[in-house]
N, C-alpha and C positions, 0 to 999 in steps of 0.2 A: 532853386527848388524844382523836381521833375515833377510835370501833370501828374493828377491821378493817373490812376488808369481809365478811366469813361473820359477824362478830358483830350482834346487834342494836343498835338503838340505844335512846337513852335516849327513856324513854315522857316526852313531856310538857304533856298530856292526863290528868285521874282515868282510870283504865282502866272504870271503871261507864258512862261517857260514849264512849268510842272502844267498846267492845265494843255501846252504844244504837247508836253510827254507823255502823259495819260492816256492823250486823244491817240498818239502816234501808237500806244500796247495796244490799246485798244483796237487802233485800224486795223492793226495786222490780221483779228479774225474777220473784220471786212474784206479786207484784199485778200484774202484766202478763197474767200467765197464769189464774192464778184467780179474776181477778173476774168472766174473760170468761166464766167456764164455766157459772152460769145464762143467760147470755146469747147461748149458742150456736146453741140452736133459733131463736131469733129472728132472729135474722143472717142466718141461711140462709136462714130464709122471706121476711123482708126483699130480700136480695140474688137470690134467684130460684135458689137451690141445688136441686138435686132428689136427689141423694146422700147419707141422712144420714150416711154415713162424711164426707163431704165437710167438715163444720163442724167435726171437725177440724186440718182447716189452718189455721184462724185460730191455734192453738195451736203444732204442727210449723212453721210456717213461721217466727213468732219463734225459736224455738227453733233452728231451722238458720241462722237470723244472726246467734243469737244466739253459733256456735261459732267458726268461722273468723276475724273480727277481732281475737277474741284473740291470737294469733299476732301482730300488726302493735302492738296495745298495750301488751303485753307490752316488747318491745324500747325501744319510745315513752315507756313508762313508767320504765323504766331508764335511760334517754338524757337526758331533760329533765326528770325530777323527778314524782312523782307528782299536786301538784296539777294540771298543767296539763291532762294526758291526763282528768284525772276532771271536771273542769269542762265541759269541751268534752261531754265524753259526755253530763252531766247535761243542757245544752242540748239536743243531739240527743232523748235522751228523753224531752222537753218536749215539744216542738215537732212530732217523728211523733206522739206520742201525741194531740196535739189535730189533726192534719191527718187522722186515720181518723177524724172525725166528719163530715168533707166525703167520703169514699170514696164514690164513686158506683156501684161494682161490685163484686162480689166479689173480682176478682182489682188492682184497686185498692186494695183492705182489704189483702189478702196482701205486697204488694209493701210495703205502707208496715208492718206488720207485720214483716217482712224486716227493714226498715231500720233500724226499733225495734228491733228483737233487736242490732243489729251495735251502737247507741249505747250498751246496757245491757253487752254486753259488758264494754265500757272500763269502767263501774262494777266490776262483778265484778271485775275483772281488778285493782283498783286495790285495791280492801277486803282481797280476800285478802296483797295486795303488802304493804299496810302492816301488817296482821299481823305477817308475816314478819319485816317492817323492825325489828320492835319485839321478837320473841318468839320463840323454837326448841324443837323438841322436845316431851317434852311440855306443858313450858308452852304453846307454841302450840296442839296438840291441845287443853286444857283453854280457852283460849282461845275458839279456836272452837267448841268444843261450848257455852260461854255464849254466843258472837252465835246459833251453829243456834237453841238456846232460844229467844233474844229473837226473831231472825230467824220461825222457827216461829208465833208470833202474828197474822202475815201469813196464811202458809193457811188458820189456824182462823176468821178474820174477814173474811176478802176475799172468799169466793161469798157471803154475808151481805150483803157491801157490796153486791157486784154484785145482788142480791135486790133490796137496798132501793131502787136505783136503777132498778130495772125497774119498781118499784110506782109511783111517780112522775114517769117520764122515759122514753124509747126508749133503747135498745141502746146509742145515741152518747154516753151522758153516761158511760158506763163509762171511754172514753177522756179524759174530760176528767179525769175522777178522777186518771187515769195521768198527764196532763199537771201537776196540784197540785201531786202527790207528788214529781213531776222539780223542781218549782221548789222545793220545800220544802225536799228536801234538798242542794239547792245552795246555799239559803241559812246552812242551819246548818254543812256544811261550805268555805265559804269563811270565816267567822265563826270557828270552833272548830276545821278540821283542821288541824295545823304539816304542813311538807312533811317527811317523815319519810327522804327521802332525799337528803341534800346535797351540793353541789355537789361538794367531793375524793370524793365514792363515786360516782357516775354516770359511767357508761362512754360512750363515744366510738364505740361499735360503729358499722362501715358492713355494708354487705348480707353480705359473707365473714363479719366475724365474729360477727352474730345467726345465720349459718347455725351458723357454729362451736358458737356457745351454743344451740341445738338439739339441734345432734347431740351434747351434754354431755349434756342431757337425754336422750337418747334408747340414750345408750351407757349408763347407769345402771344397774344392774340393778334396784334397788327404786326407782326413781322411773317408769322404765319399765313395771315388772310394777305397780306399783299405780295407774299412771294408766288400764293398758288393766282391770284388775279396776274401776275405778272407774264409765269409761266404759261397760262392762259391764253393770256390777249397776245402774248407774241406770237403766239402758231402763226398767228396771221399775217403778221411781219415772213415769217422763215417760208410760209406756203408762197406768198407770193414772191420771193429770190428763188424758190426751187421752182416754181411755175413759170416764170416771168418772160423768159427765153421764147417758150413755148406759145404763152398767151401771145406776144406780140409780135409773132413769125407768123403762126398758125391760124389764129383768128382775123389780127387785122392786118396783117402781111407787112409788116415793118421790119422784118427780117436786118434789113443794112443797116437800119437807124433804131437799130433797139435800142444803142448805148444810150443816145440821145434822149429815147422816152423815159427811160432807166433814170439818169441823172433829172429827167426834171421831178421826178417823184422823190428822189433825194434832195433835192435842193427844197423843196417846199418842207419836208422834214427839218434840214436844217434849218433854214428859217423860226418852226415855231420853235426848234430848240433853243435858237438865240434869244428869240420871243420871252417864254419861261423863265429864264435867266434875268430877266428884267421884271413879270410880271409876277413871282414867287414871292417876292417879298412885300408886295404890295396883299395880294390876293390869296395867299397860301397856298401850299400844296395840296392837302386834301379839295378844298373848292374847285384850284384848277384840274388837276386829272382826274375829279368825280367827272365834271363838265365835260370834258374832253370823252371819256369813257362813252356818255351817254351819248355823245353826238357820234362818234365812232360807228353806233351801233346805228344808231336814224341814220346816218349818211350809207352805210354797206347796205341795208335793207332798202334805199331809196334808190342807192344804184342797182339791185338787182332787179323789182322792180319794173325799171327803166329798160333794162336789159331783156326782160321776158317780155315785155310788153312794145316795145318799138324796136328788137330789133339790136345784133351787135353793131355798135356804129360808134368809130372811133372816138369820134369830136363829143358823142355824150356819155361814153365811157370814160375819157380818160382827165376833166375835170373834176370828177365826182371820187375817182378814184385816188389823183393826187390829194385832192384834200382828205378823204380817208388817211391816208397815212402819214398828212400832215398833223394830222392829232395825236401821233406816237410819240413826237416831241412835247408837248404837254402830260403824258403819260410815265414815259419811262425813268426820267429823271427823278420826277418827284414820289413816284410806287418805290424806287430807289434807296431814296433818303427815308421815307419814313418806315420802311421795312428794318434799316440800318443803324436809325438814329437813339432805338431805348438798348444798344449791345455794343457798346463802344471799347470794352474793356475785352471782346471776345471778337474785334473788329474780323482781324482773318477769316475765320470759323462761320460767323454771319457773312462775310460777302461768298464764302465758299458753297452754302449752304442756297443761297439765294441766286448764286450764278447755276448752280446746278439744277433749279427749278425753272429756270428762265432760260437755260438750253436746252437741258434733258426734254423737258416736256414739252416745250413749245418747238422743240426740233421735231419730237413725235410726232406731235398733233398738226403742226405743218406738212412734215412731210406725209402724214395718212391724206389729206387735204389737196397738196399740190398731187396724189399722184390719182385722186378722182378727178382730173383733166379729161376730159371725152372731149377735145374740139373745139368747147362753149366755156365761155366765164361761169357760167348759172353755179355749179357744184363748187367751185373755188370761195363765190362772192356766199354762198349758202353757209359755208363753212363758217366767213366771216362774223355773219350774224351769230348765228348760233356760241362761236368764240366768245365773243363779244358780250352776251346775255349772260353766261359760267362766269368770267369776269368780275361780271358788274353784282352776281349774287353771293361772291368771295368777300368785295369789297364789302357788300352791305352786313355782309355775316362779321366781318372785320373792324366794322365801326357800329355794329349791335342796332342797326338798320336805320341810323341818322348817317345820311348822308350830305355831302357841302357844309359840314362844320370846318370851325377856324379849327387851326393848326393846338393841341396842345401839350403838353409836357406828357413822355410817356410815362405809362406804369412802372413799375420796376417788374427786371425781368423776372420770369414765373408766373409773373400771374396771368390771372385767365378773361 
């Protein structure tokens, strides 16, 4: 007998393997982003930038295409089954990623960056679907906090990568990397992934009703209130990858060793994502990312602070700072699953929906954020707070302003 439709299905795939798979869709908008990031100054001066805020768009701009086609995959993916939307994509991801080696302008580089972001989507959009397809609740939470993990290995090694690639090669072989990696994991996952949504569960939707299944999503109250917390609190995540470069050339002059400071603020991420993974089922989701939330916001505010008050100085910046975004692992996965977990039967459509909140806007609002850079952290870590506070008055709006409750059964969807 096949699942409902809200139930998952049967995994048939070792889950050690689908959660390597996941992590690896997923990296690829990591590696898109972060290997470029020692490679930024060079771009610019290559391409004739005279703004260095500017050489952030190579950054924001994937990022803004990378939000909006979710919404269209989403549906897509629901409709015809998940491999097909994910293949397609992996080609497009291929194929931009090696056409920015011929860009002859900067705004050449940006458009096809654009396009790259929209094909990556569909990955995204696909990874998190088959999740779903397979897993609820906090099983799914738990879930994904082991792909974040795995996924996580990407930002500790990928400005590294982009490093080593600038020691022997121009700026353009960065993109060829992007192009491998598109064909690599198209190969393993046409090889290894089942299509985890079959033919009796894929919906028929036309344009009325993915609008319908929209506005499901958007009448929800907790899928609503934690996609806009989500979209939110990541600005802060995306300002600092589009800052990052900057902040630790220009302020504390680590220029040769950014990759290095770069990865230890990932590795302290993956850490609490493996963390979550163990302590979600114990402690719930809502108690730990309320927790998490709240210290997010004392810890940015304590680093600023710290900052206006003694002075930019590495050794107490940049403790305060990893563990700031050590609490993204605590966050992301579990704002994730409970966003995701009362729309099972419209799984596509709901991770579409919520990827596109969780890039669009937090790509914006990062990127207004990283490019108020003057020199100093202060306007960066300013932003943090502030992020941080919208967030946490999502959440409270989301859970009708009990906060660190145990985890419960959702409503059914519609209601409010």
């Amino acid at each position: 007998m096949s699942p409902s439709p809200s139930e998952p299905a049967p995994l048939r795939i070792p889950t050690l393997e689908l959660v390597s798979m996941v992590a690896g869709l997923m990296a690829l908008n990591a590696l898109a982003i972060d290997v470029m990031l020692p490679a930024l100054s060079e771009i610019a001066t290559d391409l004739g930038v005279t703004n260095a805020n500017d050489q952030q768009l190579v950054i924001v701009a994937y990022i803004i295409g990378f939000g909006a086609p979710q919404l269209v995959f989403g549906p897509l993916a629901d409709r015809v089954g998940r491999r097909p939307v994910l293949f397609s994509s992996l080609v497009g991801y291929s194929v931009t990623g090696l056409a920015c080696v011929a860009a002859g302008s900067f705004e050449q580089l940006l458009f096809l960056r654009f396009v790259q972001g929209m094909f990556a989507s569909g990955c995204r959009v696909v990874a998190v679907t088959v999740v779903r397809d397979l897993f609820a609740g906090p099983r799914m939470a738990r879930i994904m906090s082991l792909v974040m993990t795995v996924f996580m290995v990407v930002p500790i090694i990928a400005p590294a990568i982009g490093q080593g690639v600038l020691l022997v090669a121009p700026w353009q072989w960065c993109f060829v990397v992007l192009g491998f990696a598109g064909a690599g994991m198209f190969i393993w996952t046409w090889f290894r992934l089942p299509e985890t949504l079959p033919r009796e569960r894929r919906s028929g939707r036309g344009v009325r009703e993915v609008l319908g299944a929209y506005g499901m999503v958007l009448r929800h109250r907790a899928t609503f209130g934690y996609m806009v917390a989500s979209g939110v609190i990541f600005g802060a995540l995306f300002a600092f990858i589009s800052a990052s470069e900057q902040i630790f050339r220009d302020v504390f002059h680590q220029g040769e060793s950014f990759a290095l400071w770069f990865a230890g603020v990932a590795l302290a991420l993956a850490l609490t994502n493996f963390a979550n993974s163990r302590l979600v089922g114990r402690f719930g989701m809502r108690r730990l990312s309320h927790l998490a939330l709240v210290s997010f916001i004392a810890v940015s505010a304590a680093l600023f602070a710290t900052m206006a008050l003694a002075g930019e100085h590495l050794l107490l910046f940049y403790p305060l700072f990893a563990l700031a975004f050590a609490l993204f692992g605590l966050i992301g996965a579990n704002f994730n699953a409970i966003a995701m977990e009362p729309l099972g039967r419209i799984a596509g459509t709901a991770s579409a929906a919520y990827g596109f909140a969780t890039t669009t806007v937090s790509g914006v609002l990062g990127g207004l954020i990283a490019r108020a850079f003057d020199g100093s952290t202060l306007p960066v870590l300013a932003g943090y707070v502030g992020l941080g506070l919208v967030a946490l008055a999502a959440v409270a709006t989301a859970e009708r302003g009990k906060l660190f409750q145990k985890d419960v059964p959702p409503p059914a969807p519609g209601s409010s």
